[in-house]
Structures are given as C-alpha cells and as structure tokens.
N, C-alpha and C positions, 0 to 999 in steps of 0.2 A: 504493500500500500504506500510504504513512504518513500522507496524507491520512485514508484508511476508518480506521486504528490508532485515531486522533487522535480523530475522531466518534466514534468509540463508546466509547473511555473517556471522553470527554467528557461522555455521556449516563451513562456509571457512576457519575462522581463525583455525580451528582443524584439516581441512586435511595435508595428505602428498604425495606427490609428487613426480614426478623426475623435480626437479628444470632447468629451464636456466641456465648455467653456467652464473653466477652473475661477474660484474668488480671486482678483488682484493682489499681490504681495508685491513688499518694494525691501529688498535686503534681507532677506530671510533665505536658511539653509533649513533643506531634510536628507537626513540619512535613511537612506529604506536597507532591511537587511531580510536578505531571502538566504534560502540552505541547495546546495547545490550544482552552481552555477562555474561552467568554467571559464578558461580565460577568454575562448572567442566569444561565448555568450555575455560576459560581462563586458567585452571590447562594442559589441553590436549595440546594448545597451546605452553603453557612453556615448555614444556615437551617433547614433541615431535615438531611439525612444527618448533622451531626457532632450536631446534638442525638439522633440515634436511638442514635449512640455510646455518648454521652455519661450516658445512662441506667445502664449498667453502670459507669461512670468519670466519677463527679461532678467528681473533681478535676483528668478532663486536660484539658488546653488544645489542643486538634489547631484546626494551621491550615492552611490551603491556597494554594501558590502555583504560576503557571504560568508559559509564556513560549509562543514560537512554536516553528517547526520551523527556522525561520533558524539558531538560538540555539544549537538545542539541544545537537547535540556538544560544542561550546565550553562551554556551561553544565556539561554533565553530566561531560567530563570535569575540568576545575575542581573540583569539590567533590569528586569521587572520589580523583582521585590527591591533593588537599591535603589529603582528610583532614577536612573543613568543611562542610558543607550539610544539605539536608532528611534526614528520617530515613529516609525512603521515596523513591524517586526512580525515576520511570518508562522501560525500558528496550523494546528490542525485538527479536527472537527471535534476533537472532546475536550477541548482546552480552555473552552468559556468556563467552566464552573470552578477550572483551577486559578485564572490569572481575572477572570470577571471585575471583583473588584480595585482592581490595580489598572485597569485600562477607564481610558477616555470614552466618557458618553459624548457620540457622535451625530447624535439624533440631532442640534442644532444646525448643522452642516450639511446634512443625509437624507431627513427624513421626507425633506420636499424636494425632491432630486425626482423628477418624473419616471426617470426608467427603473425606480426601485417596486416597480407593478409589475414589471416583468421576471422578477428572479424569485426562484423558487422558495416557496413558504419554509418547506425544510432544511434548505439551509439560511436560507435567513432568521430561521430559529437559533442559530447553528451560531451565530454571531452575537447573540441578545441573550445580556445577562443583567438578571433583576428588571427587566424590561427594556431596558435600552440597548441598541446598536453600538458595540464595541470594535467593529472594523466592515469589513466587505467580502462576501465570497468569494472566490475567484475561479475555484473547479470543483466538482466532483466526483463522485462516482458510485454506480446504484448495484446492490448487491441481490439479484433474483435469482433463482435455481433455472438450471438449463438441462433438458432433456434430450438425446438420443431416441426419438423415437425410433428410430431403424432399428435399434436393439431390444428396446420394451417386449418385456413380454409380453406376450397377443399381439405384438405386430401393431404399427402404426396407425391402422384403421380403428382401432377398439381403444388408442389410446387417452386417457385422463388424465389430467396430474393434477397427485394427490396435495389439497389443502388442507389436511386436516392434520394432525400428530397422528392419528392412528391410521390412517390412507398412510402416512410420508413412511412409516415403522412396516408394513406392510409393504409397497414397493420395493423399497432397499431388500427387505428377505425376497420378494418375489423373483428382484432382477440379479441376484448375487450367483455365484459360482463359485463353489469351492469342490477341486480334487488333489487328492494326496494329501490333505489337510494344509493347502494353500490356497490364498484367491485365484481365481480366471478372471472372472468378470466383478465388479462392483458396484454393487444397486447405486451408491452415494458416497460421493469424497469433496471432500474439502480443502482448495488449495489455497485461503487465503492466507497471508501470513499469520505466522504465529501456528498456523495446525499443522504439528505435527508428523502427524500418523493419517492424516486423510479425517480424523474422524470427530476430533474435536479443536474448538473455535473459539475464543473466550465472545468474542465480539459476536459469533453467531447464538450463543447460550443466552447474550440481553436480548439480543433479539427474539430469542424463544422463550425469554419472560413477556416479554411486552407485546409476544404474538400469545401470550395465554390470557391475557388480560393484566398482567401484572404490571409494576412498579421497580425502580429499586431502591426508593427510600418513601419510609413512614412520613407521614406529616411532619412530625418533629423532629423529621433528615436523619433518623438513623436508619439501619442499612432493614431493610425489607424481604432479606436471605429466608429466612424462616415462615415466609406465606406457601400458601398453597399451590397459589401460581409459581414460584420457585420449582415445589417440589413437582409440581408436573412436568416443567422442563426439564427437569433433571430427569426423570424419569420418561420423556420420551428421548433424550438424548441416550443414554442407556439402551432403551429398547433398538434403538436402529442402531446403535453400535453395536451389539447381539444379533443383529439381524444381518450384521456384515458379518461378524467375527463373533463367530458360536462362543469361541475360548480365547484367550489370549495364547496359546499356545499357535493358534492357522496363523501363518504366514501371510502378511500381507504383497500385495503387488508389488512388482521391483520397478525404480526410480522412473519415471515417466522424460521419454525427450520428444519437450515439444507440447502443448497443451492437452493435458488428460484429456477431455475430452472428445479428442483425436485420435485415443490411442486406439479405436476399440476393443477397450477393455472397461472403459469406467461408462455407466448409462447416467448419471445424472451427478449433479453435483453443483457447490458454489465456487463460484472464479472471477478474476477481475477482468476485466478485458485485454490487460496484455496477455493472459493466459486462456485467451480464445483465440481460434482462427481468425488469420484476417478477413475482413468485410468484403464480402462477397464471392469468399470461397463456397463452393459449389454446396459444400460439406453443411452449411447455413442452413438451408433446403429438407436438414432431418433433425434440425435442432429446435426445441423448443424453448419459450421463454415465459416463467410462472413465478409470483411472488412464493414469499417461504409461506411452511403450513403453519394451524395456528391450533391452539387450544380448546378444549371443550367449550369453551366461555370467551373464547380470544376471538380476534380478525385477522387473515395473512397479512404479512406484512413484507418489505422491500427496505432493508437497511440503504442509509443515502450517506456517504463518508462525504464531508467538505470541506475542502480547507481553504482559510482567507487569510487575510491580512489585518493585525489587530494597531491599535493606535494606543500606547499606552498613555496613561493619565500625565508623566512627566514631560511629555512632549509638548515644548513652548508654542509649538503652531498644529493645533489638531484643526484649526479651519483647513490649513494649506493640506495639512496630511489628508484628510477629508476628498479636497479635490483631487488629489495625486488617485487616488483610488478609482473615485470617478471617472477620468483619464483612462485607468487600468483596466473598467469595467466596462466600458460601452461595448455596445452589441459588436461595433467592426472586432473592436478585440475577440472577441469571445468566437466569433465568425473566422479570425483569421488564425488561431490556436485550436482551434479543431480541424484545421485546413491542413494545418502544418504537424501538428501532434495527436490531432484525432480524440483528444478528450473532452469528456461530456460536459459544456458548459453550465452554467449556471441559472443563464436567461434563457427560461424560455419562450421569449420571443426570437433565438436564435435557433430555435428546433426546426425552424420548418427546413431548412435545405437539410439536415440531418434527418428529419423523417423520410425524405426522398428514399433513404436505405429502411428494406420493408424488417432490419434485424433492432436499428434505433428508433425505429417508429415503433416496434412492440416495446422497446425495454424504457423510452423517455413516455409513453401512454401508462405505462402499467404505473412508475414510478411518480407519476401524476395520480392512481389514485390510490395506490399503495405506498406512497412514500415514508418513511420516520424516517427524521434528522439523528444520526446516531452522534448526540448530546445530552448535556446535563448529566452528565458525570464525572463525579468529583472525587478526586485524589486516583485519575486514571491511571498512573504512572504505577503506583502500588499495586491498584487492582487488579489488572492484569495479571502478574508473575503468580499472586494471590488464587484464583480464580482458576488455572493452569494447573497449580498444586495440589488442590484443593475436590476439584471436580475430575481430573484425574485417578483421583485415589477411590474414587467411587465410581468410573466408569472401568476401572479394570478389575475390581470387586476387592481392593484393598479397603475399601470404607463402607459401611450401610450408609443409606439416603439420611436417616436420620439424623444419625452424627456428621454427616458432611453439609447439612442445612448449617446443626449446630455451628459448626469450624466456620464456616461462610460468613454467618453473623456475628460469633466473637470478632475473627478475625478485620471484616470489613468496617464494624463498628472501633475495636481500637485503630484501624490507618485514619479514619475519619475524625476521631479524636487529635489522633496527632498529627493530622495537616490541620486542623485547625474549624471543621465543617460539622463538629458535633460537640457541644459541652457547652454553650454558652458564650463561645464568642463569635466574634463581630463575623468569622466566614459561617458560624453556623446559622447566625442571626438570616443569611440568606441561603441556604441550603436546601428546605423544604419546598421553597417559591418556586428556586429553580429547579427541581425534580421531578414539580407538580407542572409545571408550564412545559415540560416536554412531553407529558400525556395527551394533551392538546394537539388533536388531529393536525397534522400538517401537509393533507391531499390539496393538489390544486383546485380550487373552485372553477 
C-alpha cells in the first residue's frame, strides 16, 4: 500500500496543471515534504510545477523536501508534536485520529472552494478531525474482492458472489483444492500488505467489524474488542481460514510470480491494483468485481485507503498552504496522474474518462455505494503489530475466541491509554467523536 501511496504522489509532485487561482501572498515561503520522491522527480518538480504556482504568487518561495519510508514516522512525528517543520506534510489514510489535533483547521480557506463537491465523501472523511478539514486528499484506493469466474465452481453461468460471512466461508471450502495434504487451488487469498500467509489482514478484520455492524470504540473511546460484532468476525475469519486450510499442518501455495490472480490457482481474493493484470488484459473478461461480505446484522462493504496532504497547526501560512493544495487538486491534476500513473483519483468528477474502462467503471460504481473511509483510528501504528499477534494466535488454534476478545481489549485499551486517547485527557476528550463520525455512511449521494 505504501509502496503504490508513494509512486503516485510521487508522479503528482511533477504534474502541471491549470491551477485554482490560489489567495495573493507577497514574501512568504512553504516547504511541502512528501516520502519518496527521486532526484529526477524532485528536479521536474522544481522546475516546472512550482513555477506553474508561482505564476499566481510571484513572491513565494515553495520548496520541496523528501525522505524514504524508513524515516518517515520518526520524521513526521518530530515536526508535528514539536511544533517545527514543513508547512505541508504528507500523511496516510488513518493518520487523522493520530496527528488531528496538532494540524491546522483549514475549513477557512477550503470549505468554499467549489470543487470540494466533487471528491469523495470517504475520503474527505478521511481528512476531518473533530469536524474540521485538516488537509486535502490526493489519491486512493478501493479494496473489493475479485473473482475468477472461469474457475468457480459450477462454472461461470450459475455464478454468485457471496455477501454474506457465511456465502464468503462456504465458497472458499467450495473453490479450495487440496492433494497430498497441500493446496492446488484457493477458494480466497489475500495479498494486501501486511498478510502474510494469504489469509489474514489486520486492515481487512476492521473491515469485517464494520461489515458486521460493529465499531471499534465505545462511546467513551475505549476499545470495543469485546462486542459481539468482534466476535463474529473473528469467527468468520476462522471459518474460511478452515475452509482453506483444514490444519495448519497442509501446505500452502508456493510464492506466486506475477498477480495471484493470474496464476490459476487462486479463484478469489483481495489485491490492490498493482497486483492485478493490466487494464484491458483479455484475462478482465473472467474477473469479477464485488464488495466484501458482511454480517448477520452488517452491510458489505468496500475499504477506501487515502492519502492526502495535512497542514499542520505550526505552519505560519495555512491560507497559502490551503491554496498550494488546491493547485495540487484540481480535476486537470487528478486527470493527468491517472494518465500517467493510472491511480484512482479522488474526484469524482474525474471518473468519467476512467469509467470509459468497463473494469473502473465496476470498481469506482461499487465504491460509490459501498465505500468506508478506512479512518478514525487511533494509535494505528501500535495496532496493527497488536492485532497480527493477537488474532493470529486464534486463527491457528493457539488461543480460544474468548481469550483473544479478552487480549484484544486489555491490550488495545492500554496503547490507547498510552498515546494519550483514553483516561481523560485532552486526545481522549476527542476520541469517541471521532470513532462515532466514521460510522456515518460515506456512499456517494
């Protein structure tokens, strides 16, 4: 994920545009700092985009610095909590609940900006912490399950895909293959990062809270491990990992070259778009495109990863940082970075020549009315390794469900403490608001 993030702002910092007419400045400098970027691309940058800026703003000085993905935490927290760094500084999709109150409310500068009708509700959730507009999206990317129907069992003509937890548990056994106590085939794998083994997701398990009906914190922001909606995704994650893999003893599939997918050997499964065929490979023609399944009491849902540009509170011109963005977001931008790097904008008033492909026209449709901003989570950085550990140990049958609810909740409730989003101080004071405001449908109207 932050690999693809990375490329493709990386190719935004070099486009050009016809800018917003940006607010007037006279002597003012910004430093915008993105992750990734190499020398030609920061030379294209200099070179070209700040001078197309610069047209409307003779007098600012905008400069550009980067770093790796090594750094970046370390970097990015640094200048935020001190108080010190670039005016702009590049963040990614679950990073409002952590940095929210340290960044600049930009809704003075933003909010009456006409093309902010056109970008997507869920990530502009994606941006808005305690209600206000903390920076600008810039890309995303929507996470649906994809089918092989050529492979399905019953054949293409009879086939459904399943929305439910107990359809999705069902399939996987139906489409699976195991001889010699190995896989052949596999009903469902999972290649986004962070999953391992094909089979489990940290990032896909919220989404299978939030497709049971659940949450993942209480009103009073502590962590909401211990509902019922939990334990059912826990338990259908379980089941279709049994339904792949009887025992941890069968041997899983050997290393895939080139997008599972592809291999025929995998029929269904989640992936990002770099690890799909390219658009308009023939191969498209047997692939299907369906939100994840949902809960007895849930709706499917379609995770939407985004990453933007945030404006921190220290920064002495969040007007000029404001326009700089604007500049960065106009529809030409957005139009001419999926031209060139082929990711899925933000605006969608830029879908229509991407609907022209009958493969973006299913996946930006669905993600319109399937969409959740995968945001409002807080102390992400812990969670994760947390969550890996923890559900692990009860998907290989080292843990029962009930003690791994338990460990989920001790554990997420003390990181929440110790970043600061549960006991009573000032980040817990907003913690519940924001938790609750991501519940809040974000389908396009």
């Amino acid at each position: 994920m932050k690999r693809f993030f990375a490329l493709a702002l990386a190719i935004l910092m070099v486009v050009v545009a016809l800018p917003h007419t940006p607010a007037k400045a006279q002597g003012k400098s910004l430093q915008v700092y993105v992750t990734g970027i190499d020398q030609k691309l920061q030379d294209w940058f200099n070179n070209t985009a700040i001078p197309a800026f610069q047209k409307d703003n003779p007098d600012v000085t905008v400069s550009i610095i980067t770093g790796g993905w090594g750094d970046f935490d370390t970097s990015v927290a640094g200048w935020i909590t001190t108080g010190k760094g670039p005016d702009i500084v590049y963040l990614g999709s679950e990073y409002a609940s952590t940095y929210g109150k340290l960044l600049a409310n930009i809704d003075p500068y933003i909010k009456a900006w006409p093309d902010l009708k056109n970008y997507l509700p869920a990530s502009l959730a994606t941006v808005t912490y305690d209600g206000h507009m903390r920076g600008l999206p810039i890309l995303m990317a929507s996470r649906p399950v994809f089918y092989r129907t050529d492979l399905v069992k019953g054949g293409a003509k009879d086939f459904k895909a399943p929305l439910t937890f107990t359809a999705a548990v069902k399939f996987a056994k139906d489409n699976t293959v195991i001889a010699s106590a190995a896989l052949t085939q596999q009903g469902f794998f999972n290649s986004n990062p962070g999953s391992a083994d094909g089979l489990f997701d940290a990032q896909e398990f919220i989404g299978a809270i939030w497709a049971a009906g659940g949450e993942l914190y209480k009103k009073d922001g502590s962590s909401d491990f211990d509902s019922a909606q939990t334990k059912e995704a826990l338990q259908f994650l379980y089941n279709r990992r049994r339904a792949v893999l009887p025992d941890e003893k069968t041997a899983t599939l050997p290393a895939f070259q080139g997008p599972p997918i592809a291999s025929g050997k995998v029929v269904s499964g989640i992936f990002p778009m770099w690890n799909m065929p390219p658009i308009g490979d023939k191969l498209w023609d047997n692939i299907d495109i369906e939100p994840n399944p949902a809960g007895a009491a849930g709706k499917p849902n379609i995770q939407v990863y985004t990453d933007w540009l945030s404006v921190p509170a220290y920064s002495p011109n969040p007007d000029l940082a404001a326009s700089f963005l604007m500049f960065l977001g106009s529809k030409d931008n957005a139009l001419a970075m999926n031209t060139i790097e082929g990711f899925v904008p933000v605006r969608t008033d830029a879908w229509d020549t991407l609907k022209a492909s009958p493969v973006w026209n299913k996946i930006l449709t669905l993600t319109q009315q399937y969409g959740r901003g995968f945001n409002g989570i807080n102390a992400s950085a812990d969670l994760r390794p947390m969550l890996v550990e923890q559900v692990n140990l009860y998907l290989t049958d080292q843990k029962n469900l009930a003690d791994t609810q338990a460990s989920l909740k001790k554990e997420y409730d003390a990181i929440l403490t110790k970043d600061g989003f549960l006991g009573g101080g000032a980040a817990a004071a907003t913690a519940a608001p924001t938790a609750a405001a991501t519940a809040v449908s974000t389908a396009s109207k």
